[in-house]
C-alpha positions in Angstrom: 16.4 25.9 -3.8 13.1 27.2 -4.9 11.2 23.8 -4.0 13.2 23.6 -0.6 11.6 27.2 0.2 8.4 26.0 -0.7 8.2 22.6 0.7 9.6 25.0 3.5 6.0 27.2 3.3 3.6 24.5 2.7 5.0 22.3 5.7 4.6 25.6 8.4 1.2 25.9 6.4 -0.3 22.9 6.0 -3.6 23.2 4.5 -6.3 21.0 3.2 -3.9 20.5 0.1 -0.8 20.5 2.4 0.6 17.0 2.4 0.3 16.6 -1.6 2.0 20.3 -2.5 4.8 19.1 -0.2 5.0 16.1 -1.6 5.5 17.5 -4.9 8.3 20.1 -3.7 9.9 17.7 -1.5 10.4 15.6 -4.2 11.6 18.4 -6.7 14.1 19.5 -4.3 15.1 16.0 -3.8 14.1 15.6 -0.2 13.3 12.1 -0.2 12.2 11.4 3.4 9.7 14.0 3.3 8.7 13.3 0.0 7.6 10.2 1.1 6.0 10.9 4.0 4.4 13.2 2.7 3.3 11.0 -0.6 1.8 8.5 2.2 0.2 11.4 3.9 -1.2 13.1 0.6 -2.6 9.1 -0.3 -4.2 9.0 2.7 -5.6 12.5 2.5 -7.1 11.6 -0.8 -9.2 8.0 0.2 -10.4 10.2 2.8 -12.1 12.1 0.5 -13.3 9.8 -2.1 -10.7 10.4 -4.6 -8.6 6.6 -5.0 -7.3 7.5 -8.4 -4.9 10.7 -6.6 -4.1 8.3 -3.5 -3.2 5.6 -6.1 -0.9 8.5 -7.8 0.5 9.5 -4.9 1.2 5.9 -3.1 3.2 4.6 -5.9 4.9 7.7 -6.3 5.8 6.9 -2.4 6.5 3.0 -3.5 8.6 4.2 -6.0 11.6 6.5 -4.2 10.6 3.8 -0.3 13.8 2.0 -1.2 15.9 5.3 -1.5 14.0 7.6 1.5 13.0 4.9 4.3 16.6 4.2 5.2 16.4 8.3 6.4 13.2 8.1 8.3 13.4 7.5 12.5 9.5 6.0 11.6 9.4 4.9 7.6 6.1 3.3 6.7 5.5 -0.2 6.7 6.2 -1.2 3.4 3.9 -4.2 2.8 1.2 -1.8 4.4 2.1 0.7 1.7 1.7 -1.9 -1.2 -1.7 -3.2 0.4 -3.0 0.8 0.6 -1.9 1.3 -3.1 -3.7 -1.8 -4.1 -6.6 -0.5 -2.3 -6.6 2.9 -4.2 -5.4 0.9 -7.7 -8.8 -1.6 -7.3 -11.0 1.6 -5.9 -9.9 3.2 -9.3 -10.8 0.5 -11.5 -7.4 -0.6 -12.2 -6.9 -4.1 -10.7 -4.7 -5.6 -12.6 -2.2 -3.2 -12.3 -2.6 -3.7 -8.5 -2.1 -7.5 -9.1 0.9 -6.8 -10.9 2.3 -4.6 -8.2 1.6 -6.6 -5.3 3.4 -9.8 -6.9 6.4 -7.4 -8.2 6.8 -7.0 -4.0 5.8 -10.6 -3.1 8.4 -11.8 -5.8 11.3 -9.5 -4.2 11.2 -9.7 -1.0 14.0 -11.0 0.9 14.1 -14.3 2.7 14.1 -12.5 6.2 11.0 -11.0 5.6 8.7 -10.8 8.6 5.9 -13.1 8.1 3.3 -10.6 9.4 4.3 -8.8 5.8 3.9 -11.4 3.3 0.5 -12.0 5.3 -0.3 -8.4 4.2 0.7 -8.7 0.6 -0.7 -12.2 -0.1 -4.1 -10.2 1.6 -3.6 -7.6 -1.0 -3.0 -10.0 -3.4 -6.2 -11.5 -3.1 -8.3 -8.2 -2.7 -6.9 -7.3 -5.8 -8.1 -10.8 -7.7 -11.4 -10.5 -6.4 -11.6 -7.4 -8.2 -11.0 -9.0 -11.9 -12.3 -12.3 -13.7 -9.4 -14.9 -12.7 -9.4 -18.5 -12.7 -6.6 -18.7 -10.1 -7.8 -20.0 -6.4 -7.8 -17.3 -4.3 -8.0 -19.3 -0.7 -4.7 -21.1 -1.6 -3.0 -17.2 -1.1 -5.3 -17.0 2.2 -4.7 -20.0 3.5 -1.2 -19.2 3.6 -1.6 -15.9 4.7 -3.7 -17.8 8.0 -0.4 -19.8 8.1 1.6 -16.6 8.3 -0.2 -14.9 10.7 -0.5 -18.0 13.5 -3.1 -18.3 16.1 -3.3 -15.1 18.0 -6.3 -13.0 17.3 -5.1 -9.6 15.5 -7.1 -7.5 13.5 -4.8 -8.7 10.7 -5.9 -12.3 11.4 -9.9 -11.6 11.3 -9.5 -9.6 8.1 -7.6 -12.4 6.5 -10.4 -15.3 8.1 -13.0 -12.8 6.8 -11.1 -13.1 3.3 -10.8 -16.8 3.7 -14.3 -17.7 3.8 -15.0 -15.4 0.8 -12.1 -17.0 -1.4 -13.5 -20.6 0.1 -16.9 -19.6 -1.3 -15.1 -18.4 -5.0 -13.3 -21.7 -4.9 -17.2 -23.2 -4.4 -15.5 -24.9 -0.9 -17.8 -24.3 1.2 
């Protein structure tokens, strides 16, 4: 009951700190939907200013109880968005393989009615987190089916993965 008080407080509050103290209560009080929002928030909050090793903390934490809390959110998060923002913060911290190992934990679990817009994301994630570590795997074989994924229509999506393309192409030395 404590924590619900709190994450009561810090939510009509809302500092600078705001999203990450309510994360924490939320989640000690065992508010799930607001813990995760609040997680993403607090991640977000954190790359903002230059600290990828909290947003990292506080994605995963948000990855860890999505399953649980999304089903109780009007809006949940996109979850392949989620994965690709925690690999993000994971490489920005110096920890890429542990973002490779998340991202294909997601990419090997998702269902087969998946949208392809979000394996797109996570075989983008996939990659970003490869070029961030010595690999001998191709990364333009996970683009090029990401291109696939996407189709023709020009979406910010589509430009960052053809961006990505041409740098894996140039890894591969196919250029």
């Amino acid at each position: 009951r404590l924590h619900t008080a709190y994450a009561e407080a810090v939510r009509e509050l809302r500092g600078t700190r705001g999203a990450a103290d309510l994360a924490r209560h939320a989640l000690a009080s065992h508010d799930l939907p607001t813990a995760l929002q609040a997680s993403v928030d607090a991640g977000d909050e954190a790359l903002a200013t230059g600290g990828p090793d909290e947003a990292a903390r506080h994605f995963t934490k948000a990855l860890e109880i999505y399953s649980r809390a999304a089903q109780h959110l009007a809006d949940p998060p996109d979850e392949a968005e989620l994965v690709a923002r925690t690999v993000d913060a994971l490489c920005g911290s110096g920890h890429p393989e542990t973002a490779l190992s998340l991202v294909d934990s997601h990419l090997a679990r998702l269902p087969a009615d998946t949208p392809p817009i979000a394996r797109a994301r996570l075989l983008l994630a996939r990659v970003e987190a490869l070029r961030s570590m010595e690999t001998d795997e191709r990364p333009s074989l996970a683009t090029a089916e990401a291109l696939e994924l996407v189709g023709p229509e020009p979406t910010q999506l589509r430009a960052r993965i053809l961006a990505m393309h041409a740098q894996a192409l140039i890894w591969d030395g196919r250029f």
